[in-house]
Short mmCIF file of the C-alpha atoms (twelve columns), coordinates in Angstrom:
data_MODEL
# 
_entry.id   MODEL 
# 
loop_
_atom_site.group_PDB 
_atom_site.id 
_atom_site.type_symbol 
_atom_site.label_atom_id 
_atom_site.label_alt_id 
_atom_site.label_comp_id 
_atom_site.label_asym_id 
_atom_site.label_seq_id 
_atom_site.Cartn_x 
_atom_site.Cartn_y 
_atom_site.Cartn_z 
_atom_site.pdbx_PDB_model_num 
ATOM 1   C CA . UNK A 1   -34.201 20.254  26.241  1 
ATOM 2   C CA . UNK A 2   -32.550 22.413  24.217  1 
ATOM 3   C CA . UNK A 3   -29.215 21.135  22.451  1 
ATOM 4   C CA . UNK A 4   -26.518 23.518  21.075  1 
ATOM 5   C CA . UNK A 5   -25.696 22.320  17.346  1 
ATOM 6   C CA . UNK A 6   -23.518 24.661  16.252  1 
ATOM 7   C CA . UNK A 7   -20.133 24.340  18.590  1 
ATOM 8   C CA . UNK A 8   -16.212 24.781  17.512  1 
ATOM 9   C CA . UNK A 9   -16.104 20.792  17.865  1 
ATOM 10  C CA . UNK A 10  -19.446 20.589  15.118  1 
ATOM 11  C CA . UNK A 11  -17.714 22.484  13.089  1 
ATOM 12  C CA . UNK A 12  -14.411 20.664  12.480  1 
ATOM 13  C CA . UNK A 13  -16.417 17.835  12.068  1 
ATOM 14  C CA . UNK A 14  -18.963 19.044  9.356   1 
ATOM 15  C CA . UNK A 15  -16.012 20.165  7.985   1 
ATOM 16  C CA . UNK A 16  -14.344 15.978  7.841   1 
ATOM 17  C CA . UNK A 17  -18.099 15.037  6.751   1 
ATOM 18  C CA . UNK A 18  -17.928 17.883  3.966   1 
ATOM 19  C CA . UNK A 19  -14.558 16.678  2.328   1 
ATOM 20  C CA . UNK A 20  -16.380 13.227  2.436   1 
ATOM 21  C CA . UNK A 21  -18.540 14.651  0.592   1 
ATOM 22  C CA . UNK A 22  -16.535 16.502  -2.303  1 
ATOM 23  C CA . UNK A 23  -14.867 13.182  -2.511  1 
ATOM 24  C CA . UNK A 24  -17.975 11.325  -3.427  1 
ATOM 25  C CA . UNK A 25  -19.272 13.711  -5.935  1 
ATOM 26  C CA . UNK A 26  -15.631 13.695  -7.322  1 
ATOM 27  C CA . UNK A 27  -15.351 9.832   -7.924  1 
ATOM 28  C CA . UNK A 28  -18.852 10.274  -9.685  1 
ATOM 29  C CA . UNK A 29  -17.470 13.758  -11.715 1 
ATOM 30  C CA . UNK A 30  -14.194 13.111  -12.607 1 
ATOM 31  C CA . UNK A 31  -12.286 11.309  -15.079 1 
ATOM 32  C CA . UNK A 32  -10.949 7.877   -12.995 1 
ATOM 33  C CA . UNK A 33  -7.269  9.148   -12.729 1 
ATOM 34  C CA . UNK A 34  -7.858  12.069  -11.414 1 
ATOM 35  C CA . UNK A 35  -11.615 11.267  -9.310  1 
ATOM 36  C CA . UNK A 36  -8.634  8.933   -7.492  1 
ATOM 37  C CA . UNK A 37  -6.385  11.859  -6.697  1 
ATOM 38  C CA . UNK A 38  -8.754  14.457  -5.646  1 
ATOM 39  C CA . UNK A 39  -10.373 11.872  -3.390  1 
ATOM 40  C CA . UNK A 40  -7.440  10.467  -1.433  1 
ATOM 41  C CA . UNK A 41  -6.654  14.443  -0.749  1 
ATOM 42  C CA . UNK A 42  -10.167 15.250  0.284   1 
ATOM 43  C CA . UNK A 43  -9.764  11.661  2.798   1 
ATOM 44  C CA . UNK A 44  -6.520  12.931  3.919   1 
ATOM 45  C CA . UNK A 45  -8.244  16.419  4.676   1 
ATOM 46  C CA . UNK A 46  -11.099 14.344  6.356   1 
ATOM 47  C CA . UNK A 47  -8.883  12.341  8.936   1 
ATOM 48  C CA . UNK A 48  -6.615  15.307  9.796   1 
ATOM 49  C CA . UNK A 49  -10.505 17.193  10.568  1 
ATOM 50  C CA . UNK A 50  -11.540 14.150  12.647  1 
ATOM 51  C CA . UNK A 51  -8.661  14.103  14.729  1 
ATOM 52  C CA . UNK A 52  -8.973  18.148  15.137  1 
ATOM 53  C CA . UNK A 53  -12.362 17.757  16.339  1 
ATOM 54  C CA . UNK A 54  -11.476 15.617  19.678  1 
ATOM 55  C CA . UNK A 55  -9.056  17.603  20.028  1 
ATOM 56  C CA . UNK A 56  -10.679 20.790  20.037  1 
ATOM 57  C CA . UNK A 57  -13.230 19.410  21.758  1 
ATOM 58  C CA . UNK A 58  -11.105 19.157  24.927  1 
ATOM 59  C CA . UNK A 59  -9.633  21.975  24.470  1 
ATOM 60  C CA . UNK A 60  -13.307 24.304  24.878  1 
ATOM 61  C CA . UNK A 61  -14.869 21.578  26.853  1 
ATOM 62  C CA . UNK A 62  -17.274 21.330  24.739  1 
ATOM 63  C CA . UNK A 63  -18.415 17.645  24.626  1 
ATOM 64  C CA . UNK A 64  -21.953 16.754  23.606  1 
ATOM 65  C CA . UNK A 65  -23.934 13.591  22.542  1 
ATOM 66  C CA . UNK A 66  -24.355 15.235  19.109  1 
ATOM 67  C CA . UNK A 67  -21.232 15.876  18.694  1 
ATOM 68  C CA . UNK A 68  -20.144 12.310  19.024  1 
ATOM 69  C CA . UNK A 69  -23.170 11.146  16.909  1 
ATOM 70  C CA . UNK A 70  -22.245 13.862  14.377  1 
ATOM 71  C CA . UNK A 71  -18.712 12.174  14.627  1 
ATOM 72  C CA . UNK A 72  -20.171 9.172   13.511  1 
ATOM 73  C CA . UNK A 73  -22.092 10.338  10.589  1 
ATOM 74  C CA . UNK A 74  -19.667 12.396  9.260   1 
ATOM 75  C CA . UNK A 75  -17.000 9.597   9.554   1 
ATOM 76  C CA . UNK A 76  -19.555 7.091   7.442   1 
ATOM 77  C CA . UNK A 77  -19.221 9.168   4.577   1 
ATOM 78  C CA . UNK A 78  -15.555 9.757   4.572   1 
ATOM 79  C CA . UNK A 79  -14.391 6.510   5.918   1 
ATOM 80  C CA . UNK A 80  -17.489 4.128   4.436   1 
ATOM 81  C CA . UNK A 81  -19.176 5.326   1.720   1 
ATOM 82  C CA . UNK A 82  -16.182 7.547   -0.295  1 
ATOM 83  C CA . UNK A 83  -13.656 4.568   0.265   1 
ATOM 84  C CA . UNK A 84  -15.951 2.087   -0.983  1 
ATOM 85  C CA . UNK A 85  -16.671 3.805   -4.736  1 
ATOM 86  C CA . UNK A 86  -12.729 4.465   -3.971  1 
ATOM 87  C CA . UNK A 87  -12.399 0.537   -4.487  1 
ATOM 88  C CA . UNK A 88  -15.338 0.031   -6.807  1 
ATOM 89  C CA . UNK A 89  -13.079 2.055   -9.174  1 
ATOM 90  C CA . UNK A 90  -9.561  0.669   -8.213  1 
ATOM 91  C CA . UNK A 91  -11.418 -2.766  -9.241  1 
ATOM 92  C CA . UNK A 92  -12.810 -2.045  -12.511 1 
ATOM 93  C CA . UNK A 93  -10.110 -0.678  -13.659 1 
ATOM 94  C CA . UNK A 94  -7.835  -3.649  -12.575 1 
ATOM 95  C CA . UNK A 95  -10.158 -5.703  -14.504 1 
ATOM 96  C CA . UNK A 96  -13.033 -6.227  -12.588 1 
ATOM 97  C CA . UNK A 97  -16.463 -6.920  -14.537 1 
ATOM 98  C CA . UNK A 98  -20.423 -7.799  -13.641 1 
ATOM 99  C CA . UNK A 99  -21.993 -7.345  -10.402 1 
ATOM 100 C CA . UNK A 100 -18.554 -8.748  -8.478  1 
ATOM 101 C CA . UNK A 101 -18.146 -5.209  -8.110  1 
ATOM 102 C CA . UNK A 102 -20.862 -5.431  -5.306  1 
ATOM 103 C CA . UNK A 103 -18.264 -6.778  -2.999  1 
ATOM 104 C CA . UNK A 104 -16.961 -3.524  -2.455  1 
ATOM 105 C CA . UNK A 105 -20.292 -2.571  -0.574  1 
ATOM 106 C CA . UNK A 106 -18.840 -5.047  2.310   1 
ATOM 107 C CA . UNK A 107 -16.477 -1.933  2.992   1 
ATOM 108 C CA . UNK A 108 -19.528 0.568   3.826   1 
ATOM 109 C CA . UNK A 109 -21.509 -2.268  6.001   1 
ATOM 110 C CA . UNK A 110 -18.349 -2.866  8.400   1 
ATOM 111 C CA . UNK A 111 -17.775 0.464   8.468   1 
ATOM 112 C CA . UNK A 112 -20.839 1.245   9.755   1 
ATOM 113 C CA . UNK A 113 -21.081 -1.860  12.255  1 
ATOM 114 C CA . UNK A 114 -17.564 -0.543  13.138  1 
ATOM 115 C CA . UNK A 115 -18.360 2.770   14.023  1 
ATOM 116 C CA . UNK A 116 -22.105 2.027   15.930  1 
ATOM 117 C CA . UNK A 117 -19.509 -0.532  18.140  1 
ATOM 118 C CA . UNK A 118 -17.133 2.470   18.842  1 
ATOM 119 C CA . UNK A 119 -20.604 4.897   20.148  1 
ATOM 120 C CA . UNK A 120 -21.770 2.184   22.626  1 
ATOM 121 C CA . UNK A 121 -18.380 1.373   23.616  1 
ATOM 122 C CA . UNK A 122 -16.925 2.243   26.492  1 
ATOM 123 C CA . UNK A 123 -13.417 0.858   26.619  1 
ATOM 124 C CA . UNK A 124 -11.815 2.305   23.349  1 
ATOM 125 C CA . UNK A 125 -9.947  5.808   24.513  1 
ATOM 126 C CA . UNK A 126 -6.020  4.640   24.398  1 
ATOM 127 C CA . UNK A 127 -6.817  1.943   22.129  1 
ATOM 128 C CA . UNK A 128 -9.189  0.570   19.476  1 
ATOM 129 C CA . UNK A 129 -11.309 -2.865  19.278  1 
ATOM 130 C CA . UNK A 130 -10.567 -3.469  15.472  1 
ATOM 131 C CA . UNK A 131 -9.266  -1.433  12.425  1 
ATOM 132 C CA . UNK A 132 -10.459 2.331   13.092  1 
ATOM 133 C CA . UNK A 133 -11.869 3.269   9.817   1 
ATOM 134 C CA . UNK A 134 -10.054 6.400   8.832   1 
ATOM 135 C CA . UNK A 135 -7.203  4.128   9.315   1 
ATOM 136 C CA . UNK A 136 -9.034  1.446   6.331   1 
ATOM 137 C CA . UNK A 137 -10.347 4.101   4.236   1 
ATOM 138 C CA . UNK A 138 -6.356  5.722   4.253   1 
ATOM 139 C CA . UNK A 139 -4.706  2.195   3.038   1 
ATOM 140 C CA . UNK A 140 -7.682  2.292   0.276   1 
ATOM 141 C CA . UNK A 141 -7.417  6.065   -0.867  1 
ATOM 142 C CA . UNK A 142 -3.893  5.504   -1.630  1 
ATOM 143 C CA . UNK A 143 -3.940  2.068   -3.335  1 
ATOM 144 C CA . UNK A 144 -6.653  4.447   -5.541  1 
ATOM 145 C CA . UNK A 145 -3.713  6.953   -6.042  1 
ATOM 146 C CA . UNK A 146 -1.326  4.560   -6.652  1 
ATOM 147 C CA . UNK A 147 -3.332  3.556   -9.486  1 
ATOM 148 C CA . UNK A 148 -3.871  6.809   -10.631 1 
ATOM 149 C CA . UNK A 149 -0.126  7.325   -11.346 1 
ATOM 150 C CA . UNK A 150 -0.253  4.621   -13.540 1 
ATOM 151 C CA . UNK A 151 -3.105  4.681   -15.687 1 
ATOM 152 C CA . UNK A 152 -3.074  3.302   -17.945 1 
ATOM 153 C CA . UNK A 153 -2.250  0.195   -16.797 1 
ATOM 154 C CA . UNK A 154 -1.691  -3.582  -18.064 1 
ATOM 155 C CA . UNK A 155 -3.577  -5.822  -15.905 1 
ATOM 156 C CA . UNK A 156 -2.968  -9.138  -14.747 1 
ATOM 157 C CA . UNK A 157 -5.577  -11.278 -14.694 1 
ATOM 158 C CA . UNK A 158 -5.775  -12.250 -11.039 1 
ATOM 159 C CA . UNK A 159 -5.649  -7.923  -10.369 1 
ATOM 160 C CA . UNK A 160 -8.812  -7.962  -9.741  1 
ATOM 161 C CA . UNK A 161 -9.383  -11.223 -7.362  1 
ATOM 162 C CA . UNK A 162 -6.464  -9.642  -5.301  1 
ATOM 163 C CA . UNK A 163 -8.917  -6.452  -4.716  1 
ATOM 164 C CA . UNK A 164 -11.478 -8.085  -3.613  1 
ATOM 165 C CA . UNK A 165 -9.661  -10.286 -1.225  1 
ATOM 166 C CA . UNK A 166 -8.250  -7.280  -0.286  1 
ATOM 167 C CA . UNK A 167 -11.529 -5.415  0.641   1 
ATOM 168 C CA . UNK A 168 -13.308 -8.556  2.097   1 
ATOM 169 C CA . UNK A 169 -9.796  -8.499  4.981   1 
ATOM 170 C CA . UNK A 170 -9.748  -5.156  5.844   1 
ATOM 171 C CA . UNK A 171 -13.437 -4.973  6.215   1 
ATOM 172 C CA . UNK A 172 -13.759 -7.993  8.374   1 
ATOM 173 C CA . UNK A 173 -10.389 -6.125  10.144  1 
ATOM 174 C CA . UNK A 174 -12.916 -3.326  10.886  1 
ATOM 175 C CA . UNK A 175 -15.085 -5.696  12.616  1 
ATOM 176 C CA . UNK A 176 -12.418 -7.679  13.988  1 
ATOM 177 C CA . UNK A 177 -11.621 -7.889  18.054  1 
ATOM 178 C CA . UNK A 178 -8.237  -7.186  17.328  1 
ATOM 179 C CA . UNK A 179 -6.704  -4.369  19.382  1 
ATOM 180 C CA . UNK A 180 -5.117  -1.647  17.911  1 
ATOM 181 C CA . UNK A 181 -3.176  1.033   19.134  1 
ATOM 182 C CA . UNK A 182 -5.174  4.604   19.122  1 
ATOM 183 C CA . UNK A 183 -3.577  7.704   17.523  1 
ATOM 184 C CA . UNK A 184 -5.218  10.159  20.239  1 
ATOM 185 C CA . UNK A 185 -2.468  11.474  22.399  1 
ATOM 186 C CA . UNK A 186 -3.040  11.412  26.312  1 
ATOM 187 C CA . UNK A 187 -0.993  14.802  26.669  1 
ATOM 188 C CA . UNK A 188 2.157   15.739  25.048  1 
ATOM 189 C CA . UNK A 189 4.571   13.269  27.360  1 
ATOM 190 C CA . UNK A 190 6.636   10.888  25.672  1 
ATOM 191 C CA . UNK A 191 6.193   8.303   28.459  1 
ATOM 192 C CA . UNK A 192 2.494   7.461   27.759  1 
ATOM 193 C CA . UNK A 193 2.531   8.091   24.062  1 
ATOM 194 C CA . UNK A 194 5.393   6.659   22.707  1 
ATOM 195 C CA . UNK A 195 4.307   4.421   20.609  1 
ATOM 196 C CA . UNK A 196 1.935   6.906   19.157  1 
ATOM 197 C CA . UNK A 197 5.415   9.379   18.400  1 
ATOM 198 C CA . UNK A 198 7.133   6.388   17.252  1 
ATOM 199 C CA . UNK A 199 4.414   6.002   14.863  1 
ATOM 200 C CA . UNK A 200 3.957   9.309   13.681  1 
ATOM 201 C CA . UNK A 201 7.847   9.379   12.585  1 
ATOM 202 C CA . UNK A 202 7.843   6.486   11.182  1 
ATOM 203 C CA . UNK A 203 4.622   7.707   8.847   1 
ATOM 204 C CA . UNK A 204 6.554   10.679  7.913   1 
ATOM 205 C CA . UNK A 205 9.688   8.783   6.593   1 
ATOM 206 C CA . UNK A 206 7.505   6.644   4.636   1 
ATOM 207 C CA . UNK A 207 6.022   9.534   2.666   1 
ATOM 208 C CA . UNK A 208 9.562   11.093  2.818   1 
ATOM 209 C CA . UNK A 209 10.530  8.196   0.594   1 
ATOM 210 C CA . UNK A 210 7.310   7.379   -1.107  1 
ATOM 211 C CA . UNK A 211 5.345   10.124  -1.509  1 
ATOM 212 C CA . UNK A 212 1.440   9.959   -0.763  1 
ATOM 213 C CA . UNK A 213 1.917   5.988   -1.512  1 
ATOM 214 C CA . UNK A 214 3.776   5.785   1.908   1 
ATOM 215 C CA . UNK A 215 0.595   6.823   3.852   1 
ATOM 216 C CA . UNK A 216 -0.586  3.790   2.595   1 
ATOM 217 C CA . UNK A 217 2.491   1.660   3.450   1 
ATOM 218 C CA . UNK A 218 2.250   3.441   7.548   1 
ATOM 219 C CA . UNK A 219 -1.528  2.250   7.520   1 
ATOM 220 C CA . UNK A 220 -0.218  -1.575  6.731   1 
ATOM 221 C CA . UNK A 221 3.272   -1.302  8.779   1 
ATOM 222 C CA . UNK A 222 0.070   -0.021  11.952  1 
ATOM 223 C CA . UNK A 223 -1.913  -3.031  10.655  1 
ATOM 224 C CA . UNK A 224 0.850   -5.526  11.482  1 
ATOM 225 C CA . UNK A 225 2.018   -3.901  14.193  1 
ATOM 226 C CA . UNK A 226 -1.477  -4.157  16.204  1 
ATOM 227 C CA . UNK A 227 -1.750  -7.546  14.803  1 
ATOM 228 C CA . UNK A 228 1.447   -9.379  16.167  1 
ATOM 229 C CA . UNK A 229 1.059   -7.146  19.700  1 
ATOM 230 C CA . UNK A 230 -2.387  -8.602  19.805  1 
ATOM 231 C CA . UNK A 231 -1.053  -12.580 18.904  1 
ATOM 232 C CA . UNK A 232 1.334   -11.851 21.321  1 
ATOM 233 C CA . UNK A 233 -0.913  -10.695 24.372  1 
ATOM 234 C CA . UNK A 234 -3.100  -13.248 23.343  1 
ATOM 235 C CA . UNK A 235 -0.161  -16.356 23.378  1 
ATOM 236 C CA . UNK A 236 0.752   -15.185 26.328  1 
ATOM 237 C CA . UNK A 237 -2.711  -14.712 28.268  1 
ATOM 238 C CA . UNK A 238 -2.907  -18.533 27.382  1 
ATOM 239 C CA . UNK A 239 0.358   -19.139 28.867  1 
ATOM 240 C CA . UNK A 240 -0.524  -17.677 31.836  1 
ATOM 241 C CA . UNK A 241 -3.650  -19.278 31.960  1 
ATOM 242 C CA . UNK A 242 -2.157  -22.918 31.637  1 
ATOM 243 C CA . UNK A 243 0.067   -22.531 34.355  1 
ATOM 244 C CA . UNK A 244 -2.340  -21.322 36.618  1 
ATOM 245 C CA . UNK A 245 -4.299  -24.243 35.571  1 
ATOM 246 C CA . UNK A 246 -1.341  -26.484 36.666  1 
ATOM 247 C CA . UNK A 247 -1.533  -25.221 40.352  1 
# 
């Protein structure tokens, strides 16, 4: 059978898997301050290429199951491997010492289980079974370039405890059955995206006011969001279910 690699879709996405990339050999290059910068702009680069690439993709019609397993790939090393040196570094430098560090790897395992989930899943178009990991890796990228503003820093001595409860949420998050909202529009109607617009504003007041920081503050204001929705659906599912009980 012969399988056409090189597609408009392909390309967007080597080009999310290639800022990845950069980003890793620029957390291993750089000087810490500015390894944190380059990389949050190379992830930001990344995410704007993987949501480009479904979109072209329906735009040519031109699906394929490499494509979606090139998705995947490229999406481990911008969203698992370069966020996880991302917080290997934002926790050394809060203080972090020994083999703790190690933690951090939790990040790129999750990721992974998160995004071999997503493949064989079939239920997970207008919204997401967990944290979607361009989503984790954002809210990481710009705690690292938070820090990077910074530097150099006085550090608390619970800093770095705070990091790696940090990590060990958002990764168990990834893997999480929590619902979350997706970001992939289903046209360009308000009615059946609304939440997604409503979103999307509210992200670009946040960095309106905050700079890069407040991509980080839309990722947690998401997080919460898709949380208490979920609570809620899942309060009242058992409501429901106790009264029909009572019949």
């Amino acid at each position: 059978m012969k399988v056409k690699m090189m597609t408009l879709p392909n390309a967007v996405t080597l080009a999310n898997l290639l800022c990845g990339t950069l980003g890793i050999v620029s957390m291993v290059s750089l000087p810490s301050g500015r390894a944190l910068e380059v990389s949050f702009v190379l992830m930001i680069a990344a995410a704007v290429f993987d949501f480009l690439d479904g979109f072209v993709a329906r735009l040519t019609r031109q699906y394929s199951e490499v494509g979606r397993q090139l998705d995947s790939l490229a999406d481990m090393v911008s969203f698992g491997v370069l966020p996880t040196l991302v917080a290997m570094k934002v926790y050394y430098l809060l203080g972090g010492y020994g083999a703790w560090g190690a933690v951090m790897l939790i990040l790129a395992a999750c990721a992974a289980l998160r995004l071999a989930k997503f493949n064989v899943s079939d239920d997970q178009t207008t919204e997401f079974e967990g944290l979607p990991t361009p989503a984790c890796a954002l809210l990481v990228g710009s705690v690292g370039w938070t820090l990077s503003r910074m530097l150099p820093v006085a550090v608390a001595g619970y800093a770095q405890w705070t990091v790696l409860a940090a990590v060990v949420v958002l990764a168990l998050l990834m893997v999480s059955r929590i619902r979350m909202f997706s970001l992939k529009f289903d046209g360009f109607g308000f009615g059946r995206n609304a939440v997604r617009y409503v979103f999307l504003i509210v992200a670009l007041v946040m960095v309106l006011i905050f700079g890069m920081t407040g991509i980080g503050t839309a990722i947690l204001l998401y997080i919460l969001y898709s949380i208490l929705i979920w609570l809620f659906r899942c309060l009242l599912y058992r409501s429901h279910a106790a009264h029909g009980g009572d019949r």
